[in-house]
NUMIFI-48960 format. One record per residue (C-alpha): x, y, z; residue in one letter. Coordinates in nm, 3 decimals, always signed. Layout:
residues N
<x=X y=Y z=Z type=A>
...
***
This chain:
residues 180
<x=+5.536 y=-19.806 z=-1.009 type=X>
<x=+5.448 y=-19.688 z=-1.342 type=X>
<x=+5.661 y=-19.399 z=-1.272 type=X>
<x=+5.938 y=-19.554 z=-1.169 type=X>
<x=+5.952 y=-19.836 z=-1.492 type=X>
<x=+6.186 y=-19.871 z=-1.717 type=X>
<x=+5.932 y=-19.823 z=-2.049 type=X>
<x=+6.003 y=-19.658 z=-2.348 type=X>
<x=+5.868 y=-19.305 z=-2.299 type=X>
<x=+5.894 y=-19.088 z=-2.519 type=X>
<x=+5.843 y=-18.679 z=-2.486 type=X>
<x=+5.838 y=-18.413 z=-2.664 type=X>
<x=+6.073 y=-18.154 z=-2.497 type=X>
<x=+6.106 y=-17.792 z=-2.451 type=X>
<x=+6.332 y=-17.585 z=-2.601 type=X>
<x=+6.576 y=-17.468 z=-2.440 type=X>
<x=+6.581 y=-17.040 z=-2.487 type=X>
<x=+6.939 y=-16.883 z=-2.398 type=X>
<x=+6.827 y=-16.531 z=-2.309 type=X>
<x=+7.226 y=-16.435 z=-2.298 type=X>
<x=+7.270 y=-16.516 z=-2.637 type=X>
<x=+6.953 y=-16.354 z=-2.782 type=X>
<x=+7.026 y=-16.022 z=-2.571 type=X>
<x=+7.405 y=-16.045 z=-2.674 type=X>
<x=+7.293 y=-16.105 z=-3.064 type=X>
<x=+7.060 y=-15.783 z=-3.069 type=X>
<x=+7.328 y=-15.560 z=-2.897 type=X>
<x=+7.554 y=-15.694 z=-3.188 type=X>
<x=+7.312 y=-15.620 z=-3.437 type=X>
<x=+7.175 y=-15.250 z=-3.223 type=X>
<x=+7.546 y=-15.203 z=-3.298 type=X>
<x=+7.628 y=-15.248 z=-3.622 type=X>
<x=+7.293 y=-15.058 z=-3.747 type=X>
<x=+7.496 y=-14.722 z=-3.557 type=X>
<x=+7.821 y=-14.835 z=-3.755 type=X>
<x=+7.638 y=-14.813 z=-4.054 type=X>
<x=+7.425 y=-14.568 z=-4.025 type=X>
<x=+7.767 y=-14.353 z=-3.939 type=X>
<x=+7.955 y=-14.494 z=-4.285 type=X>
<x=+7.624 y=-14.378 z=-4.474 type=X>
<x=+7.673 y=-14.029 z=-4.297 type=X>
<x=+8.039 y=-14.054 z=-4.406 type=X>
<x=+7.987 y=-14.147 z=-4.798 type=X>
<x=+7.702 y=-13.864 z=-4.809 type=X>
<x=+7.927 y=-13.611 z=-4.647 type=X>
<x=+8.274 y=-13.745 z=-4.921 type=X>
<x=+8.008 y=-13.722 z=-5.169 type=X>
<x=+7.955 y=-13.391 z=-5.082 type=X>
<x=+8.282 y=-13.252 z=-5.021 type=X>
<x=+8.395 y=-13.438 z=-5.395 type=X>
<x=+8.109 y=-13.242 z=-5.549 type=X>
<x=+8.241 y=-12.952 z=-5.382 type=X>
<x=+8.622 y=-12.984 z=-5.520 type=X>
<x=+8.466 y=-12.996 z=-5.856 type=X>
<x=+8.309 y=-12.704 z=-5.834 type=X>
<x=+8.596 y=-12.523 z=-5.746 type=X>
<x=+8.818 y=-12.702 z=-5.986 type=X>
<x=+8.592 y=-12.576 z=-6.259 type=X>
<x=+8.611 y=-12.241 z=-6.126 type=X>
<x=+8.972 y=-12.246 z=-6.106 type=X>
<x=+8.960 y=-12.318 z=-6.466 type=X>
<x=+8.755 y=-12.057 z=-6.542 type=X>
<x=+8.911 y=-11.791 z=-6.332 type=X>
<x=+9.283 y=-11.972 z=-6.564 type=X>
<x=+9.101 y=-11.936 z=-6.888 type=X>
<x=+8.972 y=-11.582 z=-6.825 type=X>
<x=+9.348 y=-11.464 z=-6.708 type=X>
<x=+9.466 y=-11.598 z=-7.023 type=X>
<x=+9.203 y=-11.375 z=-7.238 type=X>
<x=+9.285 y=-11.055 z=-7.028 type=X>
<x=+9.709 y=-11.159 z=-7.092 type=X>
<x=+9.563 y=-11.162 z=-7.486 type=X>
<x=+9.366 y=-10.886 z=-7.470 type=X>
<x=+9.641 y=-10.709 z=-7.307 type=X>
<x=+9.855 y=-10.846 z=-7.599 type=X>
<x=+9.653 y=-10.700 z=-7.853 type=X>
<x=+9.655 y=-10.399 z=-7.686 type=X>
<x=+9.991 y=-10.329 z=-7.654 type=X>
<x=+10.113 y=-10.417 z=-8.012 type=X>
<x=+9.798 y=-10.157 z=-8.123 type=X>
<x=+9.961 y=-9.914 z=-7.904 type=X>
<x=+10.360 y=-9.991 z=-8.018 type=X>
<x=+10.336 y=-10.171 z=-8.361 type=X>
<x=+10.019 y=-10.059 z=-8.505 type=X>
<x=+10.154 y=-9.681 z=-8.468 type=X>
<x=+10.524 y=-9.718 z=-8.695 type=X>
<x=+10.306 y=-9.913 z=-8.899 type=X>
<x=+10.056 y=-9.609 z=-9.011 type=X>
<x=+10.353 y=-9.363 z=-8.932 type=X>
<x=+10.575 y=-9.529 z=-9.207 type=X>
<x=+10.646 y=-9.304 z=-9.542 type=X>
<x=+10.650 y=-9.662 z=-9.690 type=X>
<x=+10.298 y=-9.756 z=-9.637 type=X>
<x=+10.048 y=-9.604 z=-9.923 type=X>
<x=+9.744 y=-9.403 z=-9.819 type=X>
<x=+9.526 y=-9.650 z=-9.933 type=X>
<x=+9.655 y=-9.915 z=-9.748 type=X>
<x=+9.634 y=-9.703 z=-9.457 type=X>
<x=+9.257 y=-9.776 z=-9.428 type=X>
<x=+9.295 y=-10.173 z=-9.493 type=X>
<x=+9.561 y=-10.234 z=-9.218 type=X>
<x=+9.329 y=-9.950 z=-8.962 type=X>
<x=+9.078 y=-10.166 z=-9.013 type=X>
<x=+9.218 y=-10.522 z=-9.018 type=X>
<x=+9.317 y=-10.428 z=-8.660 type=X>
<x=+9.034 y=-10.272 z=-8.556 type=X>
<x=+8.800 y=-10.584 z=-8.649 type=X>
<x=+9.050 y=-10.765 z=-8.452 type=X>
<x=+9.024 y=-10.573 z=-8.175 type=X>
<x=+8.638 y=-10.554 z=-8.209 type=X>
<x=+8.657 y=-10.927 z=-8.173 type=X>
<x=+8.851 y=-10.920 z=-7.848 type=X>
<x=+8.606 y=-10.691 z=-7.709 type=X>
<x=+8.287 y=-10.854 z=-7.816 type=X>
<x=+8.447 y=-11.144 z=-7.652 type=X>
<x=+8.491 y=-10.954 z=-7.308 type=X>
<x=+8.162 y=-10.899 z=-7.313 type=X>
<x=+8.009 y=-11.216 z=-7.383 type=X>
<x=+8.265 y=-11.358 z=-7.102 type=X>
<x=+8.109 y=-11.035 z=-6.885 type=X>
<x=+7.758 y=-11.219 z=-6.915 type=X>
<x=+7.872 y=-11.631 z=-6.872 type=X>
<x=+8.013 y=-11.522 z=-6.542 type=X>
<x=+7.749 y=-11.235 z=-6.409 type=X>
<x=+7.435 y=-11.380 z=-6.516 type=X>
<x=+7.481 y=-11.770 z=-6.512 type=X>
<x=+7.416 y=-11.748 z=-6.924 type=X>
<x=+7.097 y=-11.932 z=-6.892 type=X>
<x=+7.153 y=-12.139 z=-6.611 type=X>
<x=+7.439 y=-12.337 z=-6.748 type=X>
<x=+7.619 y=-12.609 z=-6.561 type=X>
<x=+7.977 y=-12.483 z=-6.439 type=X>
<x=+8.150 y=-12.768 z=-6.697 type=X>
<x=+7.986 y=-12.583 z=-6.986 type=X>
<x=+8.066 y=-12.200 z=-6.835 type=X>
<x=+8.450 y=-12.365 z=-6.830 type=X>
<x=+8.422 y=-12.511 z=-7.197 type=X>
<x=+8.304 y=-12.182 z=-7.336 type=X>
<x=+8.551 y=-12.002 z=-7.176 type=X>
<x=+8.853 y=-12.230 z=-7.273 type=X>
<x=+8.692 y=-12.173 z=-7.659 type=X>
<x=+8.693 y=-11.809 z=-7.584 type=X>
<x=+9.074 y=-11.841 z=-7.456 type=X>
<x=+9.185 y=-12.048 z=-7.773 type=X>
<x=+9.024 y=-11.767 z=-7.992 type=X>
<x=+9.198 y=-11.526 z=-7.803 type=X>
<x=+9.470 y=-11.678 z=-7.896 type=X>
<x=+9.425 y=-11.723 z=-8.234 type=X>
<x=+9.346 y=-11.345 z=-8.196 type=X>
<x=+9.712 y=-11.273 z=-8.098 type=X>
<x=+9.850 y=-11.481 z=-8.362 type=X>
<x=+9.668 y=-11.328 z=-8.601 type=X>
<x=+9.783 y=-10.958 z=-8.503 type=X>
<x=+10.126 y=-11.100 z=-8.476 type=X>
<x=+10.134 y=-11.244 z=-8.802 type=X>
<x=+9.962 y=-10.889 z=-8.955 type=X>
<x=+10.254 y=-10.699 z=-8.777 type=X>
<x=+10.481 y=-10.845 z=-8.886 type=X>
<x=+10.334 y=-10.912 z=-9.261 type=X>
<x=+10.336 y=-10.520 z=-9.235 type=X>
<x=+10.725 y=-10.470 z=-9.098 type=X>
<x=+10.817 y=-10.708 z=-9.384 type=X>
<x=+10.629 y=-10.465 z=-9.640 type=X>
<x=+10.829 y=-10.164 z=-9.536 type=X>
<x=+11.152 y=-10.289 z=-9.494 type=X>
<x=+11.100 y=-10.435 z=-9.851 type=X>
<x=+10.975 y=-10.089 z=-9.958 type=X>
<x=+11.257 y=-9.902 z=-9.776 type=X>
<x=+11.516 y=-10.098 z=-9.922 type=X>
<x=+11.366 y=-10.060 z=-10.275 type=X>
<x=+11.328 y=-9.688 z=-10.233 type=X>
<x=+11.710 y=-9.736 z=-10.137 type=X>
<x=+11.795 y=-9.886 z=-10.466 type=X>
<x=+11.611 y=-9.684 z=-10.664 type=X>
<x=+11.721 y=-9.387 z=-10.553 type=X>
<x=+12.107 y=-9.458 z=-10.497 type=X>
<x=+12.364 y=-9.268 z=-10.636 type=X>
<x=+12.571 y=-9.411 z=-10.911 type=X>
<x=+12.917 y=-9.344 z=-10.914 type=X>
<x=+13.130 y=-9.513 z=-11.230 type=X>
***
């Protein structure tokens, strides 16, 4: 009978485990560890390929910078070949002066080839381990100089051209005929 009466009982019961649930929760979880573990790979291998396009970037900008120089250089080279040549040739330009414009054009070109050569050793020996950045800011330096280097001879030449045809047309004056 004392089973069976009505009396306030009161138990402590056990708890209820859903197996289903816990097996279904750790699949979930056994799953989304592989998801990330495959968006890690993914950010290291974007990582990788963005330092990659940097490095070529900066290569492409010092391959652009050391075109430029050579176009200079090539510059320079041609108006010592063409200009530089009537310049000395000229009855109008004094023996003395002969030496001074020789060599204001040959420090010039001096320059340009000193700067060949220190270009020559940023690119073939890493110039003391230097980041590519750096290489690329030299070198864009070394182009605006270059630059500056062709001005400069420009601005000579034609300095010079101006100095002759002033001469010439002197000489022409001075030595015209007068008829009255």
């Amino acid at each position: 009978m004392f089973l069976f009466s009505p009396m306030s009982a009161s138990s402590q019961g056990m708890p209820v485990y859903d197996n289903t649930n816990f097996v279904s929760l750790m699949k979930s979880l056994v799953e989304s560890a592989k998801q990330t573990s495959q968006m890690i790979k993914t950010v290291e291998f974007l990582k990788q390929q963005k330092e990659n396009l940097e490095r070529v970037n900066s290569v492409v900008r010092q391959l652009r910078a050391v075109q430029e120089i050579g176009r200079n250089n090539q510059r320079l080279l041609e108006v010592m070949r063409n200009d530089l040549r009537g310049i000395l040739n000229s009855p109008y330009i004094k023996a003395n002066e002969v030496t001074r414009v020789s060599e204001s054009f040959n420090a010039i070109v001096q320059n340009s080839l000193e700067t060949m050569d220190f270009i020559d050793q940023i690119l073939s020996s890493g110039y003391l381990k230097m980041s590519d950045a750096d290489r690329a800011e030299i070198l864009k330096q070394k182009e605006l100089e270059s630059k500056e280097m062709v001005s400069e001879i420009t601005t000579r030449t034609r300095r010079y051209r101006d100095i002759i045809s002033f001469r010439k047309m002197q000489d022409k004056i001075n030595n015209r005929e007068m008829h009255y």
